[in-house]
N, C-alpha and C positions, 0 to 999 in steps of 0.2 A: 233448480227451484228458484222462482225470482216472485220477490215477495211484492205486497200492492207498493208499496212505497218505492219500488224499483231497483231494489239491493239484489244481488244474489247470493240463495244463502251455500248454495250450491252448485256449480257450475264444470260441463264438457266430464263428470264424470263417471269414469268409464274402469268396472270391475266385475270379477265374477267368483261365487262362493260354493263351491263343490257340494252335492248333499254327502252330508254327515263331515262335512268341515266344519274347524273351529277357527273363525278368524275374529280377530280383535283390532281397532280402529283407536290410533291415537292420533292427534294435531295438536294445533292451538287452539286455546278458547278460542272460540267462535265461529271455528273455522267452515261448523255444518255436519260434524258429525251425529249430533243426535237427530239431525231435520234427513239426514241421510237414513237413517236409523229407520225413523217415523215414515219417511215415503216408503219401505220396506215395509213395513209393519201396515199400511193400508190406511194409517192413522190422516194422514194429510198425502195428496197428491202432484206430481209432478208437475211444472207447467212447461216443460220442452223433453224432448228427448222419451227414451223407453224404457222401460222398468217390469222384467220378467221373476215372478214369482212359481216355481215349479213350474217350470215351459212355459209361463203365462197361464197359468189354471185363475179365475178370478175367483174363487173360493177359499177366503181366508180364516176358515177356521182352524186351521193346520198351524197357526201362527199364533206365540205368545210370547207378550211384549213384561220386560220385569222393568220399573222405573229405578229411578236412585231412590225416590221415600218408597216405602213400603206400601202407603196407600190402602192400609186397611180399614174398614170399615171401623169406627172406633166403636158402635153399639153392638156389634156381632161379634159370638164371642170365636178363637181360633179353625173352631170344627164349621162356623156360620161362613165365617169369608174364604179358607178351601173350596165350599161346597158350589160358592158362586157361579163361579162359570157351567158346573152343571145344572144349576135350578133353572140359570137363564135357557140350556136348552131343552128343559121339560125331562128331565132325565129321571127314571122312578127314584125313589128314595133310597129304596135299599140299596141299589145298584151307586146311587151316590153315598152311602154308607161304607161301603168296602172300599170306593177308590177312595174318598177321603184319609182311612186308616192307613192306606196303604203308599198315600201321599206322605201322608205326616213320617211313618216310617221311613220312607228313602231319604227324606232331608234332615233326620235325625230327633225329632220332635218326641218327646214322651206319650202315651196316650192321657196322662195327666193332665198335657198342657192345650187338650182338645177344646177345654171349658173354658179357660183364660180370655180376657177381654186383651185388646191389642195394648193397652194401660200397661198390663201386670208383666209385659212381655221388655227384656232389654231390649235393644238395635239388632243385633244377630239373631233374636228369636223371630223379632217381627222382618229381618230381609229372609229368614229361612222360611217364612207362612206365605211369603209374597209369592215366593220360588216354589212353594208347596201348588198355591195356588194356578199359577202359570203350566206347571208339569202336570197338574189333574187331567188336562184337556189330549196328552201326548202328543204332543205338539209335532211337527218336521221341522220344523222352524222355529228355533228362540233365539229375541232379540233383548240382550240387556242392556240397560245406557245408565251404567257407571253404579251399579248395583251395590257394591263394599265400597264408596265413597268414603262414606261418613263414619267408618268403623276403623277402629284401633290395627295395627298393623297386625301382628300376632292373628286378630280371628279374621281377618282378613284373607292370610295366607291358609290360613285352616277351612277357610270358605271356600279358597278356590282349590284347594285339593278335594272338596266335598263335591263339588261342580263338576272336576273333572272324572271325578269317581262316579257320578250320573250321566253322566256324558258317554262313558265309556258304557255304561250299561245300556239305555235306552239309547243313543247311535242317532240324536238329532242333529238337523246345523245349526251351529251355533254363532253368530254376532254378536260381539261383547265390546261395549264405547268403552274407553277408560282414560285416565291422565296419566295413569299408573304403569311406567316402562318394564317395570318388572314383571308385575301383573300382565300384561301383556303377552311378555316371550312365555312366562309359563303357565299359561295356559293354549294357548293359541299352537296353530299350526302353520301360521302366516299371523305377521301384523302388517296390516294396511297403514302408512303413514299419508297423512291430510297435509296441504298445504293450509297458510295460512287464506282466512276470508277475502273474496270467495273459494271453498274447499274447492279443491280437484287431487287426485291421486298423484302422489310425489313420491312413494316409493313402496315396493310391496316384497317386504323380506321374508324369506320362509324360514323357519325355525327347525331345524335339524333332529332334539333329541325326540327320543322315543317314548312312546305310551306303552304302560303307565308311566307317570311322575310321580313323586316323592317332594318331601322339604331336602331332602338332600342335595337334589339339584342346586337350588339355590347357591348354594358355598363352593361350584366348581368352577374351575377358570373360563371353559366353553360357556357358562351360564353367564358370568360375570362382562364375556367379553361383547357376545349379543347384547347386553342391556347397553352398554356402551356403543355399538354401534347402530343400533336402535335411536338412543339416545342424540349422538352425530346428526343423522337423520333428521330427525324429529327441531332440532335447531338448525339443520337449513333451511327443511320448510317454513319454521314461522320466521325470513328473513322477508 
C-alpha cells in the first residue's frame, strides 16, 4: 500500500491465514497493521501486489470488521444497532428479530439491555454490541483492530476468553490487530510480528497450547515464556 503522498504504509508483504484460523498481528506503531487489516477487510484497496479473499471470491459479505471504538449508533437503542447490518440487507423483520436475540445471547448481553441507548452502556457492554453486531451477519471472516484497547485489563482478559469461547463455537477466521503481547499468544494460533514502517512480515511464531483456553494458562511458565519471546521479536522488529 503506497499512500498519494508517496509513503508506504505497507510494503513486499507476504502471508497467509488458514480458514478457521486465529491469528493476531502485532508491530510498531505505525508500522501498517490496521491499513493491512483494512485492505483485508475491502475497506481500502491495494496499490501493488495481490490480495486473495476465499480464493479471491469478490464477495465480501462473509466479512466483519470490529474497530477499537465501538462505533454505535448513539440514537439507536442496543437491539436498533445489532439489527443493522441486517436491515441494510432488506432482511424480514422477524427473521431479524430472532438473530438479534440470539446475537445478544452468545456475547453475553441481558435481554434487558436490548432497549439501552449506547449512553447507558459501560466500555465492555458497548465493545460486546459491537461484536454483537459484527457476528449477526456469520461472518468467515472477522477482522478486529485492537478491539479491548481501551478496557481495563481484568475485562479484557474475560473478553478474550469470551472471544475465544465464540470462536470455537461458530469456527470463523479470525484477525485480531493488537499492541497487547499477551493478548496476542492467548488467543491466537500464530502471531504475525510486523516490522517497523513500512510493515513487512518479520517473524510468524506459532503458539503451541491447546483449545480450549482458560485464565489459567496465563500463570504457566510455557505461557510466560512465549510472551517473552514474542516480546524479543517484537523489539527487533521495531529496530
Amino acid at each position: 500500500m503506497r499512500f498519494a503522498s508517496g509513503q508506504f504504509g505497507v510494503r513486499d508483504v507476504v502471508f497467509n491465514v488458514r480458514c478457521g484460523e486465529f491469528v493476531s498481528l502485532v508491530g510498531p506503531s505505525g508500522c501498517g497493521k490496521s491499513t493491512l487489516l483494512r485492505m483485508i477487510a475491502g475497506l481500502i484497496s491495494p496499490t501493488g501486489g495481490s490480495l486473495q479473499v476465499n480464493a479471491g471470491a469478490t464477495d465480501d459479505s462473509r466479512r466483519a470488521f470490529v474497530f477499537q471504538d465501538s462505533n454505535l449508533l448513539p440514537w439507536r437503542s442496543v437491539f436498533d444497532n445489532v439489527r443493522l447490518p441486517l436491515e441494510l440487507r432488506g432482511e424480514p423483520f422477524e427473521k431479524q428479530r430472532t438473530a438479534i436475540d440470539d446475537s445478544l445471547k452468545l456475547i453475553g448481553l441481558k435481554p434487558d439491555d436490548a432497549a439501552k441507548r449506547p449512553r447507558m452502556l459501560s466500555g465492555g457492554m458497548r465493545m460486546r454490541v459491537s461484536l454483537a453486531r459484527a457476528l449477526i451477519t456469520h461472518p468467515e471472516l472477522l477482522l478486529l483492530d485492537e478491539p479491548f484497547a481501551a478496557l481495563d485489563e481484568l475485562l479484557r482478559q474475560q473478553l478474550n476468553e469470551e472471544l475465544l469461547r465464540i470462536w470455537a463455537k461458530q469456527q470463523w477466521t479470525g484477525l485480531f490487530v493488537t499492541h497487547n503481547v499477551s493478548e496476542a499468544v492467548f488467543l491466537s494460533q500464530r502471531v504475525v510480528v510486523m516490522s517497523k514502517s513500512p510493515g513487512r512480515i518479520f517473524a510468524d511464531i506459532a503458539v503451541p497450547f491447546q483449545h480450549p483456553r482458560d485464565s489459567e494458562l496465563r500463570s504457566t511458565p510455557e505461557f510466560a515464556k512465549l510472551v517473552g519471546e514474542v516480546t524479543r521479536q517484537l523489539r527487533e522488529a521495531a529496530r
